[in-house]
C-alpha positions as CSV (number, residue, x, y, z in Angstrom):
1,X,51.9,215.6,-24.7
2,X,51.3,218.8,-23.4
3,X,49.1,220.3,-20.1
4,X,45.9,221.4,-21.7
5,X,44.1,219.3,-19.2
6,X,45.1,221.8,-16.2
7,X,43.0,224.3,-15.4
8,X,44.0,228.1,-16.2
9,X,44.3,228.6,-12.4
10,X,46.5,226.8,-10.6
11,X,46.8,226.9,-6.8
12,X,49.9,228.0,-5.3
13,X,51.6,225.5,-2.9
14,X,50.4,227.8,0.0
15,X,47.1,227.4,-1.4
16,X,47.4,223.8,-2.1
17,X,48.4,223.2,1.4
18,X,45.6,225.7,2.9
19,X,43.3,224.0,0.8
20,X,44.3,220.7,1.8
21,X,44.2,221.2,5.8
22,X,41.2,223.0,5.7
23,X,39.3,220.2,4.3
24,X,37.8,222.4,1.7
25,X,37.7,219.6,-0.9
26,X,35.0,218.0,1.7
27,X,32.1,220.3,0.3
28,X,32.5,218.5,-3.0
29,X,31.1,215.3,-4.4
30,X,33.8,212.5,-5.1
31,X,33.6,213.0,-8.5
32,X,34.0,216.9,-8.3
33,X,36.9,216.0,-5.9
34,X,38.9,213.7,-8.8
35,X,38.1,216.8,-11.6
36,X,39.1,219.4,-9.4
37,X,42.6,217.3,-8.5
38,X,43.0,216.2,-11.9
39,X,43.1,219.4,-13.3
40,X,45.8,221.0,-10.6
41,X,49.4,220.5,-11.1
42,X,49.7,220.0,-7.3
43,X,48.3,217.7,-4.7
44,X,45.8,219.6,-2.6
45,X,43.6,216.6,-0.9
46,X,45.2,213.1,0.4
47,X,45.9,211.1,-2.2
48,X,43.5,208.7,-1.0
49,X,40.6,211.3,-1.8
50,X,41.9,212.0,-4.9
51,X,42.1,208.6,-5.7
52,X,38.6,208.1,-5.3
53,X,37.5,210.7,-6.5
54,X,38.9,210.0,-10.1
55,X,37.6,206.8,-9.5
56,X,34.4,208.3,-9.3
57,X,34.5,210.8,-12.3
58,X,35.9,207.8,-14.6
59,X,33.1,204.9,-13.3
60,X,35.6,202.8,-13.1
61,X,38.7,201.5,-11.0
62,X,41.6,203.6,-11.8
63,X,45.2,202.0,-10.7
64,X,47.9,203.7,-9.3
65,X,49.9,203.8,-12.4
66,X,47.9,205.7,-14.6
67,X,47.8,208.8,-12.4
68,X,51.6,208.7,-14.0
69,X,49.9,209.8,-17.5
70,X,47.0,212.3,-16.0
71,X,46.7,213.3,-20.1
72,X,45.1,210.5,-20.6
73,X,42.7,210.0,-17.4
74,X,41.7,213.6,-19.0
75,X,41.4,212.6,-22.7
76,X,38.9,209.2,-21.2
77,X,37.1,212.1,-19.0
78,X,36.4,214.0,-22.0
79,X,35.4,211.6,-24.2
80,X,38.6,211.8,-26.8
81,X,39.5,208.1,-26.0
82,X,38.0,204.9,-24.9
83,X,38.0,203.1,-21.1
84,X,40.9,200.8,-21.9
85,X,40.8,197.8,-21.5
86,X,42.3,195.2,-18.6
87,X,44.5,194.4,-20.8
88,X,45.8,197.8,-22.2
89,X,45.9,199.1,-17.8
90,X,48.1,195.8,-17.0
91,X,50.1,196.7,-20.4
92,X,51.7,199.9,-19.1
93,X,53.0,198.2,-16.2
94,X,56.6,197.4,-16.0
95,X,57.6,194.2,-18.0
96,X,59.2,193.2,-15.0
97,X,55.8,192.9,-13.1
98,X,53.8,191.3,-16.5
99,X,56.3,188.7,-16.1
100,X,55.2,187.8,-12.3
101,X,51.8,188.5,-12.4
102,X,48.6,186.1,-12.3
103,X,46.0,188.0,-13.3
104,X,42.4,186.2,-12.7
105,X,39.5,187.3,-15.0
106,X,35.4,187.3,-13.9
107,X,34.4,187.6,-17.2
């Protein structure tokens, strides 16, 4: 899979980190925040922010583990594939943690 979610300008890390303690990301609506993240190759707002943000953009939760795979946060942004499912998120996890896990549905 390759990058052609990143945008054609990336931030150095001097601006990444200029960006990031200046709080400039603060000027930008949540789901602005997650596009703008998603689309550098480096971290340039808390994690946190970004989180949310992506959270925001998607409208939906967005677990830690598929940040790993930002192709296909992009692709579901975009419209090229659908939300996945509980399921298909819990899927990617480690079989180690499947095996341990008690997931509770509110369906």
């Amino acid at each position: 899979m390759g990058k052609d979610y990143l945008a054609e300008y990336q931030l150095t890390q001097e601006e990444a980190v200029q960006f990031a303690k200046e709080g400039r990301w603060e000027s930008l609506s949540p789901a602005e925040r997650g596009l703008f993240q998603l689309r550098q190759d480096r971290l340039c707002m808390e994690f946190s922010v970004f989180h949310e943000g992506i959270t925001a953009l998607l409208g939906r939760p967005v677990y830690t583990h598929e940040f790993a795979k930002p192709q296909l946060l992009w692709e579901e942004y975009q419209g090229l594939r659908e939300k996945p499912t509980m399921d298909e998120i819990l899927g990617k996890l480690p079989k180690h943690l499947q095996q341990n896990m008690i997931v509770v549905r509110h369906d």
